[in-house]
Each structure stands twice: as structure tokens, then as C-alpha cells.
C-alpha positions in Angstrom: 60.3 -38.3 -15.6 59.0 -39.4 -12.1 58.3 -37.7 -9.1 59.7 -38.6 -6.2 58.5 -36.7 -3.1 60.4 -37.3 -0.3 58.8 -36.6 3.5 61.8 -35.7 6.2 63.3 -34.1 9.2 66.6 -33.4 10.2 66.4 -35.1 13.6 65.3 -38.4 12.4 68.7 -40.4 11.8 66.7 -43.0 8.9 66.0 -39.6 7.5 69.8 -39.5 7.5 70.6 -42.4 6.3 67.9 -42.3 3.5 70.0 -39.2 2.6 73.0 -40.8 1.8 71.4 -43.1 -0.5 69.3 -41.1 -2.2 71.5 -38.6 -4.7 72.2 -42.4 -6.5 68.8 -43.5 -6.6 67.5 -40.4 -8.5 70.3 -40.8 -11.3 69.7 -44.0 -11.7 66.2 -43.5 -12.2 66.2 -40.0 -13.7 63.5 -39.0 -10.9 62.5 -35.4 -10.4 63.3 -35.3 -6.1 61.0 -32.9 -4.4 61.8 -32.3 -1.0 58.7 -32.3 1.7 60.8 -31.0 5.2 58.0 -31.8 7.9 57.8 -31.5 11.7 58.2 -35.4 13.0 57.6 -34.4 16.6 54.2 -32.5 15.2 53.3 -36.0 13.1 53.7 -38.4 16.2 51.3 -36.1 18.5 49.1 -36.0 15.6 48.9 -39.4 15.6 48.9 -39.4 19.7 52.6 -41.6 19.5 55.1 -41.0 21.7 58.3 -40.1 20.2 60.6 -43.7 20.1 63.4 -41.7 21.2 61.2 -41.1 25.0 60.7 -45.0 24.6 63.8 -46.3 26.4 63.7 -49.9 24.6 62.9 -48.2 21.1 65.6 -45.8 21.7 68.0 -47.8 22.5 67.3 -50.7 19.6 67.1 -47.7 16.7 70.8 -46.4 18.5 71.6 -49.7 17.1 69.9 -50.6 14.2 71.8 -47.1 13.1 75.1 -48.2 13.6 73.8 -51.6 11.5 72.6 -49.9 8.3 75.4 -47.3 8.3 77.5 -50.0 8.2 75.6 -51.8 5.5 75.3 -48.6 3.4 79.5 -48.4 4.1 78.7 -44.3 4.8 79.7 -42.6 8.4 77.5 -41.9 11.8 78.1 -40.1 14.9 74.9 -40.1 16.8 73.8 -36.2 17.0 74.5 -34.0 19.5 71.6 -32.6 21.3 69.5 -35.3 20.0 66.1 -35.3 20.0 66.6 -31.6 18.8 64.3 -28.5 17.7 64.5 -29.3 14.2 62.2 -26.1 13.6 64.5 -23.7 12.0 66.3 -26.0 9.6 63.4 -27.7 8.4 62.1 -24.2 7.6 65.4 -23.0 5.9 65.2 -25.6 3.5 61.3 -24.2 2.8 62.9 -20.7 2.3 65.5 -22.0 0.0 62.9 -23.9 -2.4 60.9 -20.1 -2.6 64.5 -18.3 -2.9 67.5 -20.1 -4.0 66.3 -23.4 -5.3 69.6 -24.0 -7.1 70.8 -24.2 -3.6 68.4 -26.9 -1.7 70.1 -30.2 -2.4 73.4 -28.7 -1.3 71.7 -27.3 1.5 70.0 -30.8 2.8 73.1 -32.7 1.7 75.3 -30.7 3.6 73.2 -30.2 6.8 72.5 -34.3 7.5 76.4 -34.5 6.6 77.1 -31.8 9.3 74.5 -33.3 11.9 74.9 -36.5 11.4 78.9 -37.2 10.5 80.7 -34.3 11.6 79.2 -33.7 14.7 77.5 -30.2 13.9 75.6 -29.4 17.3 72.1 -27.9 16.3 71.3 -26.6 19.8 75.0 -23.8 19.1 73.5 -21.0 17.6 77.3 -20.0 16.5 78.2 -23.3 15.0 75.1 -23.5 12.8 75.5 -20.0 11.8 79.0 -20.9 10.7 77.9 -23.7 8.9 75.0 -21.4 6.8 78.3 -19.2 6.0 80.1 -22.1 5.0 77.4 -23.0 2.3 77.6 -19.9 1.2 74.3 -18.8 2.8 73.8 -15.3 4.7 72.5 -16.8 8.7 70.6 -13.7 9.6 68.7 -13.4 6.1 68.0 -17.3 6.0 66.7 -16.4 9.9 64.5 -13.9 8.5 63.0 -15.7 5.9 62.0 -18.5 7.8 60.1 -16.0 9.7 57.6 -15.3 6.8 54.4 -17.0 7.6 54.1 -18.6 4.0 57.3 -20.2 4.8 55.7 -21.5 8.2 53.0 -22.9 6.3 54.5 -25.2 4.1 56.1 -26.6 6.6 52.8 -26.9 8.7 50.9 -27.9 5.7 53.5 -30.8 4.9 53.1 -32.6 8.1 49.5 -32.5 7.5 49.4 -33.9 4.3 52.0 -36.3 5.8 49.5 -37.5 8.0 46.4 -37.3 5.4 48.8 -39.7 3.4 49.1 -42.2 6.3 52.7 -41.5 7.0 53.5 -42.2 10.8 57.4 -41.5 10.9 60.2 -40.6 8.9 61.2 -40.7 6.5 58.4 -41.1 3.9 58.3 -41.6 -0.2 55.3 -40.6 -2.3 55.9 -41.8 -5.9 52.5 -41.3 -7.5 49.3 -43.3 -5.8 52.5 -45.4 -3.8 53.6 -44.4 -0.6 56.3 -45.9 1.0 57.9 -45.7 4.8 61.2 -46.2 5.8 65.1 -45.8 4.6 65.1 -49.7 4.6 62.1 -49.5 1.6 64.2 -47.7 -0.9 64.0 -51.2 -3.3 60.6 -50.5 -3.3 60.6 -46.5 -4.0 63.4 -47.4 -7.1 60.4 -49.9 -7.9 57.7 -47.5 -7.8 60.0 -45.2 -9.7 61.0 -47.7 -12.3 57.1 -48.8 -12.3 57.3 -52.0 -11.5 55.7 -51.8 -8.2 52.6 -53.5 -8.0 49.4 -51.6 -6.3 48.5 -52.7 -3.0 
């Protein structure tokens, strides 16, 4: 079985849409999905970018490339409240989850693109995202406190790094062993990879 390691954040919406394709792409390949949550704000200064959603042009042409490959991928959008948001906590829930609850991480990531980006969940309402911890049958205030736990904070930390190391620039990112792949619109090339019939370049 292949690995599939899979470099996101919450607030990137190809992240999103990456999402929604990839529970199919792992059974079709059998791939063993290892989830990498990273900081994408942390890997653009890292890299001295500027985010593209402070570049007015870039903003405004990814607000619409969006809409295109939603509408490709027949899957629904709604353009995240708040956005760009503090993606801080979440990505470090999902951390906490693979330590605690694994059973519970695909749900979890599933469900929280699906709240963010379909059915408008607003990450900046501390109440709403509460509610929506409750509602996947998660306990807020002990996910809060485990995401406190400096080896939670870590992996997180230590992801973006090796995100960087790996020459990753953006999200989201596929490592499928010595491959590494960018972008929601390179997912051909991850099933390649995953198939191995990707040649090395």
C-alpha cells in the first residue's frame, strides 16, 4: 500500500477543493492518507511571499478560478466567512485527533472543509465552531486543551518546516514517496505517483 501524505490548511480553498476529491482517489488506489495540517501563512513568510489573498489581482483571479473547478468537480462553494482566517486552532485539532482519537480524523477534516467551505461555518464565532466540535461528537473545551500541549504545537510547527524543506510553496501539497506534487489541479499526477506510473523528474 502507498503512502500518500497530504500537506493542508483549512483556509486555503484548493485545499478545499483537493478535499472533495480526495476520499475517491484513496479507494481507488488503496492509498494509506496521512494527513500533514501546516500553517500556510507561516510557509509564505518562510518563503518571504506575500499571501495571494493581500495581492488584489491574485485574489481576485483564485475567487474565480474557485467557482471554475467547483463547478468542474460538480461539488458546492460558498467563499468562507472571515477569509483569510486564523486557521491555528483547527489545524492543531486535527494534530490532537491523530495522537487521541485517530478513528476520528477523516470525519474531522471532512466535516470541517464541508462546514467552512459549503455551509458557511464562520471560523472567527467561537460559539459556532464550538457547536460544530459538539456536532461531531467532539468535547470543544477538551479538543481546546489539547491543542494546548506543546507536542501538539510542534507537529504542526514541524510540518510547515518540512513543507518548506520539501520545496512546497502553497497549499495544498502531495508527497507520494521521492514525488512531490503541488496543487488540487495535479491530482492526475498524485493517482500516477500512487499507481507508479509517474516518471521521476
Amino acid at each position: 500500500m502507498a503512502t500518500l501524505e497530504y500537506y493542508f490548511d483549512f483556509v486555503s480553498p484548493y485545499s478545499y477543493l483537493a478535499q472533495t476529491q480526495l476520499p475517491a482517489l484513496v479507494s481507488r488506489t488503496s492509498a494509506d492518507l496521512v494527513y500533514r495540517p501546516m500553517l500556510l501563512g507561516a510557509l509564505h513568510k518562510s518563503h518571504e511571499m506575500t499571501s495571494p489573498a493581500f495581492i488584489p489581482a491574485k485574489a481576485k483571479w483564485i475567487a474565480k478560478d474557485c467557482v471554475l473547478w467547483a463547478h468542474h468537480y460538480k461539488v458546492p462553494m460558498k467563499w468562507c466567512k472571515g477569509f483569510p482566517f486564523n486557521s491555528l486552532f483547527l489545524q492543531r485539532a486535527v494534530v490532537w485527533l491523530q495522537q487521541e482519537q485517530p478513528a476520528k480524523v477523516d470525519e474531522f477534516v471532512n466535516g470541517t472543509f464541508k462546514a467552512l467551505w459549503e455551509e458557511g461555518l464562520n471560523p472567527n464565532d467561537v460559539a459556532a465552531v464550538s457547536n460544530h466540535f459538539v456536532a461531531l461528537g467532539l468535547d470543544p473545551q477538551q479538543v481546546l486543551a489539547g491543542t494546548e500541549d506543546p507536542a501538539v504545537k510542534d507537529v504542526v510547527k514541524q510540518n510547515t518546516a518540512t513543507a518548506k524543506e520539501l520545496g512546497l510553496f502553497g497549499a495544498p501539497g502531495f508527497i507520494v514517496g521521492e514525488h512531490v506534487l503541488f496543487g488540487q489541479d495535479r491530482l492526475h499526477f498524485v493517482e500516477a505517483a500512487l499507481n507508479g506510473s509517474l516518471p521521476k523528474v
